[in-house]
C-alpha positions in Angstrom: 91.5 96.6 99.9 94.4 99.7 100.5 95.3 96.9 103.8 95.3 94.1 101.1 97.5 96.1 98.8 99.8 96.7 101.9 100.3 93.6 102.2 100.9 91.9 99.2 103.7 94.9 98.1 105.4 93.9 101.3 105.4 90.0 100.6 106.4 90.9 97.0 109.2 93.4 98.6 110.5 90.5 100.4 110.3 88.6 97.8 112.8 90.7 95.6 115.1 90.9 98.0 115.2 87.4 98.8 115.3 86.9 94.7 117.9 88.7 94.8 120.4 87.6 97.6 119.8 84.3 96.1 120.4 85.2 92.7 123.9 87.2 94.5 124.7 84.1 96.5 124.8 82.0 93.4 127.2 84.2 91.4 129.6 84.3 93.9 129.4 80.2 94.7 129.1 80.0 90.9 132.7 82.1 90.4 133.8 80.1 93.3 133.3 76.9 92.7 134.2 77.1 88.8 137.7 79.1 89.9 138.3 75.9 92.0 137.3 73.5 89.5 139.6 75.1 86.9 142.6 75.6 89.1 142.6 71.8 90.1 142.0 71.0 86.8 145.2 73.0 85.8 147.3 71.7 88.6 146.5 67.9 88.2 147.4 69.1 84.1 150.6 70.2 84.8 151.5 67.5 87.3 150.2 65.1 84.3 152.7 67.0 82.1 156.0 67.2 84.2 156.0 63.6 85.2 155.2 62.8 81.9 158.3 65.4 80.8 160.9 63.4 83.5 160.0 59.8 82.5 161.0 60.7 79.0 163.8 62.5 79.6 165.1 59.8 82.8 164.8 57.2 79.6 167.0 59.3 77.4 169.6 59.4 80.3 169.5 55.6 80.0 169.3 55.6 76.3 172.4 58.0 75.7 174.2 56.7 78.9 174.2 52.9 76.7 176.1 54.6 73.7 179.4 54.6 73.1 181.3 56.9 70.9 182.7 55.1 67.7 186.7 55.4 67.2 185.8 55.1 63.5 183.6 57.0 61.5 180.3 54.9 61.0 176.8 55.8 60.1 175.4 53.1 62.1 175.9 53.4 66.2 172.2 53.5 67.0 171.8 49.9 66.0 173.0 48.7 69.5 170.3 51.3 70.8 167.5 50.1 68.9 166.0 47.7 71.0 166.2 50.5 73.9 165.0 53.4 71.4 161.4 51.5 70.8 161.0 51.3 74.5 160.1 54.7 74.3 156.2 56.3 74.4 154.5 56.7 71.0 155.0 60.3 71.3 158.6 59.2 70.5 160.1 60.7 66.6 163.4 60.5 66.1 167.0 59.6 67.3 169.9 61.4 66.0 173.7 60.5 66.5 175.4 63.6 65.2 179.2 63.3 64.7 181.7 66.0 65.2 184.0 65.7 61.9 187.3 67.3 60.8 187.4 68.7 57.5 189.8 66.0 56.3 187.2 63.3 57.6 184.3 64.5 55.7 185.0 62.7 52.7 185.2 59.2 54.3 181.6 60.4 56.6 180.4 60.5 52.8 181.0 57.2 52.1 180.2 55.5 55.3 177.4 57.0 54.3 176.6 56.0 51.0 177.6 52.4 52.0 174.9 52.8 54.7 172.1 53.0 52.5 171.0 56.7 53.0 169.2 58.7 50.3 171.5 61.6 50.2 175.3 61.0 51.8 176.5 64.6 50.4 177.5 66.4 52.8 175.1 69.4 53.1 173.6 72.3 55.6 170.9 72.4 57.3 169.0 74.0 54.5 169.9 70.6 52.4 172.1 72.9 50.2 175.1 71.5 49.1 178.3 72.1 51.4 181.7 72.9 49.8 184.0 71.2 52.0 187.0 72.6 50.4 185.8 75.8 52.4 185.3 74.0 55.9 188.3 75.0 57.8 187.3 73.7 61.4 185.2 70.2 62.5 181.6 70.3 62.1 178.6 68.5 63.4 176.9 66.3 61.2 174.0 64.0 61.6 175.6 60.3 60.9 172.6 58.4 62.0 168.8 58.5 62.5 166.3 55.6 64.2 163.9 54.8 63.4 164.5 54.4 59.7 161.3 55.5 57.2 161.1 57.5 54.1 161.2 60.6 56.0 164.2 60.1 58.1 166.6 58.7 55.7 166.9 61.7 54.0 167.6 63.4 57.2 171.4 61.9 57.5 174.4 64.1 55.5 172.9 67.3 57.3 175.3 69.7 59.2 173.3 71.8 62.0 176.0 74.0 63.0 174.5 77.3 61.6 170.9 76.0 62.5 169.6 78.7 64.6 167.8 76.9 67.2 169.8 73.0 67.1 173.0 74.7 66.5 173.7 76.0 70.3 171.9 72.9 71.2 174.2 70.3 69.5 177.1 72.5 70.9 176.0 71.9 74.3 175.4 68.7 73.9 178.9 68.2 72.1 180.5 70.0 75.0 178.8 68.1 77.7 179.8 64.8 75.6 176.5 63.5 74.4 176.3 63.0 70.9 173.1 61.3 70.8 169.6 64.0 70.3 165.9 62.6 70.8 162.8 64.3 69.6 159.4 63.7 70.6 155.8 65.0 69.5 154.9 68.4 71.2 151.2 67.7 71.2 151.3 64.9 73.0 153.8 66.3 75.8 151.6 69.0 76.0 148.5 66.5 77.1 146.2 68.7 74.6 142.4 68.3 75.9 139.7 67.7 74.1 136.5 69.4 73.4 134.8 68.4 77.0 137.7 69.6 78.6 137.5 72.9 81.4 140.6 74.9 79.5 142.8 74.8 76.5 146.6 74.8 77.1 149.7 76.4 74.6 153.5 76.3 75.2 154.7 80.1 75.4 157.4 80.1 72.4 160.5 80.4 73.5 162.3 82.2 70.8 159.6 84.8 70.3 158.1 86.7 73.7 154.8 87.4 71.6 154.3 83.5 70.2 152.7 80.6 71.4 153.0 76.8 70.2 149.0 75.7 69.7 148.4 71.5 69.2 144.7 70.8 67.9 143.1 67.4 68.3 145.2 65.9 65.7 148.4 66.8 67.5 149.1 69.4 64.5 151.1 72.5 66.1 151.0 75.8 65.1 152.4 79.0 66.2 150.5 81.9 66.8 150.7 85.8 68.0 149.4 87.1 70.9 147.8 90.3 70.6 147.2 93.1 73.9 143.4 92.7 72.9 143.4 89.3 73.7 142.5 87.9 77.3 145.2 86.7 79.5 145.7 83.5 80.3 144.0 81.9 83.3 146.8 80.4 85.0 150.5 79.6 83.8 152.4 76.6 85.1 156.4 76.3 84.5 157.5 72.4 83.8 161.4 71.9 83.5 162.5 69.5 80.8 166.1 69.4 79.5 167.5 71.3 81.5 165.5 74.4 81.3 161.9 75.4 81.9 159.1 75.8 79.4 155.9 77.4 80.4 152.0 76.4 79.7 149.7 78.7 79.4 146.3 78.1 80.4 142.7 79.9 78.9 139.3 79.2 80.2 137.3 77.7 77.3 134.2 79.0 79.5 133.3 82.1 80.7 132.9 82.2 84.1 131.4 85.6 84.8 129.0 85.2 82.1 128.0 81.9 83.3 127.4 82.9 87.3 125.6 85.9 85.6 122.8 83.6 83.5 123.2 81.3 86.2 122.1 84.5 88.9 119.6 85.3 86.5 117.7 82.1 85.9 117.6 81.9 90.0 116.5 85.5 89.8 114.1 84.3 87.9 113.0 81.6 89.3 112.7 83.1 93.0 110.6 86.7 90.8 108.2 84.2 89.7 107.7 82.4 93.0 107.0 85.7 94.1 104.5 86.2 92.0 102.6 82.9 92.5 103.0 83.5 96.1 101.6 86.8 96.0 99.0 86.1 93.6 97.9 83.2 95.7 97.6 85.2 98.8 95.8 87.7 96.8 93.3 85.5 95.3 92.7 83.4 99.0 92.7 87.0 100.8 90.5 88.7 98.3 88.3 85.8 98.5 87.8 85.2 102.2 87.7 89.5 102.0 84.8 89.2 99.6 82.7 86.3 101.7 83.5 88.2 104.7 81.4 91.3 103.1 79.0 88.8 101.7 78.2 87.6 105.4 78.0 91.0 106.3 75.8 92.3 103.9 73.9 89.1 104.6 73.9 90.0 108.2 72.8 93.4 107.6 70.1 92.5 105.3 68.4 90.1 107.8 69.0 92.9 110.4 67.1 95.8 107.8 64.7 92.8 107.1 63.5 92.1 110.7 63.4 96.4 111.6 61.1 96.1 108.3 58.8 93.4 109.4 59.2 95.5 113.5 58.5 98.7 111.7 55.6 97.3 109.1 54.1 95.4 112.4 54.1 98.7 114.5 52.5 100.8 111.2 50.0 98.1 110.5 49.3 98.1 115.0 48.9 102.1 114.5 46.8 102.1 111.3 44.4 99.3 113.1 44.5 101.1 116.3 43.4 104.2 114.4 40.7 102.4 112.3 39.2 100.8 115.1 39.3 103.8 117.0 37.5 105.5 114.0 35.1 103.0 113.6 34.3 103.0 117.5 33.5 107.1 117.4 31.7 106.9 113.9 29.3 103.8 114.7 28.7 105.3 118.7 25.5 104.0 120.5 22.4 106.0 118.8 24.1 107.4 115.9 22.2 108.0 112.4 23.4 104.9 110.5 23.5 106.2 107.1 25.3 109.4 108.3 27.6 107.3 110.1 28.4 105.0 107.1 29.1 108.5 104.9 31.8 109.4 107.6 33.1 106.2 108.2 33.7 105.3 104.8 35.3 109.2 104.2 37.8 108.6 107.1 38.9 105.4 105.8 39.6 106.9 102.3 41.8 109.8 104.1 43.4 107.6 105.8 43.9 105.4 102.8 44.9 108.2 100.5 47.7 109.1 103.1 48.9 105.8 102.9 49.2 105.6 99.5 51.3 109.1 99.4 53.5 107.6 102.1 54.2 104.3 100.0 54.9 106.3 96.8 57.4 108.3 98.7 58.6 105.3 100.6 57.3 106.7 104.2 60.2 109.3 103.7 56.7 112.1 104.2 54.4 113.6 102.1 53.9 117.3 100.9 51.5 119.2 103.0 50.0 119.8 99.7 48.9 116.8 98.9 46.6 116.5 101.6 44.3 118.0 99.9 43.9 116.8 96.7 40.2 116.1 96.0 41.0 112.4 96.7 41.4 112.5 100.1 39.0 115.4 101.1 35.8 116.7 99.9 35.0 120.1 98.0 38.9 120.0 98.1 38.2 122.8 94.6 36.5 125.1 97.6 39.6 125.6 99.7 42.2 128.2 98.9 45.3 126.3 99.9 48.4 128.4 100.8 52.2 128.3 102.7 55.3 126.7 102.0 56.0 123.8 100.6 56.7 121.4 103.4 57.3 117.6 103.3 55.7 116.5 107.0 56.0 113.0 108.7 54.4 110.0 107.9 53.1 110.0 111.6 52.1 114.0 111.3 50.3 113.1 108.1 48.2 110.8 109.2 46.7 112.8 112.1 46.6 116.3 109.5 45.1 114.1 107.0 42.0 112.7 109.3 42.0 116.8 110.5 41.6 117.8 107.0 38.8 115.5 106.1 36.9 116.5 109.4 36.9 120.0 108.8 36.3 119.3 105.5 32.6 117.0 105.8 31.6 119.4 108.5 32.6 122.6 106.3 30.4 120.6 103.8 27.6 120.6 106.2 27.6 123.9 106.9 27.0 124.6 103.0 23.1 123.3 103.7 22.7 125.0 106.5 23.3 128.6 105.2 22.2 127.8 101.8 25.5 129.3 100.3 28.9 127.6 99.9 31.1 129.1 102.2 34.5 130.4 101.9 37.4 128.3 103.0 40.9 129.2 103.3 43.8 126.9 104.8 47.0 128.8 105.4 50.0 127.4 107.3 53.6 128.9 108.0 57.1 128.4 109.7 58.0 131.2 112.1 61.6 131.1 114.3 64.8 129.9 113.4 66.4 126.7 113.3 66.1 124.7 116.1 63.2 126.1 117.4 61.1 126.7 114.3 57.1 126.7 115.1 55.1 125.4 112.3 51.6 127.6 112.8 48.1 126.4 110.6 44.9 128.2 110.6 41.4 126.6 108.5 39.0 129.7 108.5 35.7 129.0 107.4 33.8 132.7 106.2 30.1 133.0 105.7 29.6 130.6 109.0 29.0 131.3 112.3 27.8 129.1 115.6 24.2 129.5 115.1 24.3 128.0 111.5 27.7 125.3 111.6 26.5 122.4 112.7 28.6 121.1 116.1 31.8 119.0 115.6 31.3 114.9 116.4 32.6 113.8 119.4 34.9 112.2 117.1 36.3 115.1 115.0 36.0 116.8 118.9 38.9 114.3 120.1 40.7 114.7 117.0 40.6 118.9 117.1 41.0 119.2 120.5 43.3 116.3 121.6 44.6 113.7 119.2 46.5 115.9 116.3 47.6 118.4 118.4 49.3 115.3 120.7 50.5 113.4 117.9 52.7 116.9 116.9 53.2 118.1 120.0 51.7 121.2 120.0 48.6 122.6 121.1 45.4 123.8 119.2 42.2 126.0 119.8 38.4 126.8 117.4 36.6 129.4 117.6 34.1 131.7 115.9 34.8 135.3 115.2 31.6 137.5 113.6 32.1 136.0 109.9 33.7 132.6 109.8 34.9 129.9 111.9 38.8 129.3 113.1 40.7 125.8 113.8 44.4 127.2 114.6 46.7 124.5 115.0 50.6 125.1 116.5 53.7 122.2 116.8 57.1 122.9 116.6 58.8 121.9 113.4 60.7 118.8 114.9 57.8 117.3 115.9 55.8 118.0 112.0 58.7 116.9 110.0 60.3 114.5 112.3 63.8 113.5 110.8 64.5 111.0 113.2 61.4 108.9 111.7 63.1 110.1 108.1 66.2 108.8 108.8 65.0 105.2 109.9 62.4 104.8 107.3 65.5 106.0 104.8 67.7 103.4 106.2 65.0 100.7 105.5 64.2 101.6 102.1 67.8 102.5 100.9 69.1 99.4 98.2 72.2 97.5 100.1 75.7 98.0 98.7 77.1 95.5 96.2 79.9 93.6 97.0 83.1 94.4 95.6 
């Protein structure tokens, strides 16, 4: 699992830093592209304007180059001019003929004026106050003429611009360089204001005040406003020349371009973070999966494994415990032996040995206590024998052969009780001398108010199993004999050999549960 966890934080380390190149690489094209977008859009806007900007002012060359300066005073000269005037664009207003007039011609201007049908011929500034021209001591400019004719323009005519701030050092250029004739045209429309879909939004830069700009909206209406330090800069500017001087367009991004590579980083970001994700949670779920089958087949495995040492180990015990049966059965029921006798100790040996099984299945062959031996179950007149010595947990193989020792010593300690009349005093002692590894485990059975004269003989049986079988099956050795008041069975194996962890250890292994999977 820590491997698994490795892994995955790696792929989802990768996967971060390829989210987030990605989501980098796209805010840099994303700056890119829209700066390139915007500055061709601003160029192909400002070629749009100047050619626009040099048609008009080519056809006013033509226009003014057709008229011809009256030798009289008249207030209509742009009739000749008419048919050339509407040739214009619609972003065409006005034509103006302004005459230069002496003081003494003013009256007559007034008249030709009047005669032409003009709402007010008075003679007036350009604020349409009233003019005295008993004052007027050198030739003015006055507008004589307008096309085309409307409500609006007629009142125009009668007007004298020379004090007019911004068309009075026009009109004297104009007067100096000998044209006469002024055209006006719609800002707006010269401007080539863009509409809602379009990438910017373009102003003139006023040119009386440093601070102003001329703003068109989509109805062509232009208004003038201040530009404060707090506000952006422009984009871009662009300079287009039209009468003979240049006017500059400013350009503003209606779009913000930093903002938009930012969501547009972050929505890759996004995208590639969650890809991630699914990536690593796929691989985690397919990993964990074929992790968990993996240890499924294992535990499998090792479960058939534990269950075939089982049925080995269960088919060896069951070979022993029959071997040691039929052995037991051979030695009880021996060629001339008292059958009823024989059936007493053949059916006492079986229930030792079945009484040691049963202790071994309780404690799941992990061994028995030596104590338990001889409960009154598995031996009898076990309330006759003073049991004492540590409290030991021995083998299942060690049981079985103390276990058969027990009950022999046992019967024939019983049939020593009818030989002497009395019931004779049994002790069974055992002990653990030496140290660790070469501890000696040392029992003694002593039999008091006995002797060789009145115990009756050991079986050839119980013989074998004194003499030969128990002390083989613990590797030790043992030795009887009488001494003046009681008989003596010592019995000596090292420790290894009685409690046998190596049989412990398997038999554990068997019986322990198997591990759940994770």
């Amino acid at each position: 699992m820590v491997r698994l966890g490795f892994i995955i934080g790696f792929i989802a380390l990768i996967g971060v830093l390829l989210s987030g190149l990605a989501a980098y690489r796209v805010h840099e094209q994303e700056l890119t592209v829209d700066g390139i977008a915007l500055a061709r859009a601003i160029d192909v806007h400002a070629s749009l304007v100047q050619d626009r900007l040099s048609e008009r002012e080519l056809l006013a060359r033509v226009a003014s180059g057709l008229f011809r300066a009256p030798s009289v005073i008249k207030a209509n000269m742009l009739q000749p001019l008419r048919s050339s005037i509407y040739a214009f664009k619609t972003d065409f207003i006005v034509a103006s003929w302004i005459a230069r007039l002496k003081p003494n011609e003013l009256e007559a201007a007034r008249k030709e004026l009047a005669s032409a049908g003009f709402t007010n011929p008075t003679i007036r500034g350009f604020d349409d106050a009233r003019l005295d021209t008993r004052s007027v001591d050198k030739p003015i400019d006055v507008l004589m003429d307008v096309e085309p004719r409307s409500a609006a323009t007629m009142r125009s005519p009668g007007r004298s611009y020379d004090r007019d701030p911004v068309l009075g050092p026009m009109l004297a250029r104009a007067m100096a360089d000998g044209k006469p004739v002024t055209f006006s045209y719609e800002l707006a429309t010269l401007m080539l204001a863009n509409d809602d879909l379009s990438l910017f939004s373009v102003v003139l830069k006023d040119p009386s005040n440093a601070d102003g700009e001329l703003v068109a909206n989509d109805r062509g209406v232009v208004t003038s406003r201040t530009v404060t330090p707090e506000e952006p800069a422009p984009s871009s500017i662009r300079t287009a020349t039209f009468g003979g001087r240049d006017w500059k367009l400013a350009y503003y991004a209606k779009t913000n371009s930093v903002m938009r590579a930012q969501q547009t980083a972050a929505i890759v970001g996004a995208i590639g973070l969650a890809l991630t994700g699914i990536i690593c949670g796929l691989f985690g779920y397919v990993a964990y999966n074929n992790l968990r089958l993996s240890r499924e087949i294992q535990v499998r495995i090792g479960f058939e494994r534990r269950l075939t040492a089982v049925i080995d180990e269960l088919n060896h015990r069951v070979k022993n415990i029959l071997a040691v049966i039929q052995s037991i059965v051979t030695r009880t029921l021996r060629h001339g032996s008292d059958v009823d006798v024989a059936r007493e100790l053949l059916i006492g040996r079986i229930h030792a040995m079945s009484n040691v099984v049963s202790l071994l299945s309780e404690s799941r062959w992990q061994g028995v206590k030596l104590k338990g031996l001889f409960e009154a179950r598995a031996i009898p007149h076990a309330d006759r024998i003073a049991v004492s010595g540590p409290d030991i947990s021995v083998s299942a193989r060690a049981a079985q052969s103390l276990s058969l020792l027990f009950f022999e010593l046992a019967s024939h300690s019983d049939e020593g009780l009818s030989l002497v009349g009395k019931h004779p005093h049994i002790v069974a002692h055992w002990e653990v001398n030496g140290e660790d590894p070469d501890t000696i485990f040392h029992f003694r059975w002593e039999e008091f108010n006995t002797s060789a004269a009145t115990r009756r003989e050991d079986s050839d049986f119980g013989v074998i199993l004194l003499d030969r079988v128990a002390p083989e099956a613990l590797g030790g050795t043992s030795k009887r004999y009488f001494t003046d008041v009681s008989y003596v069975y010592e019995l000596t194996a090292p420790m290894d050999t009685v409690v046998d962890l190596t049989e412990r250890d398997r038999t554990g292994q068997l019986s322990a549960p198997l591990k759940p999977v994770r």
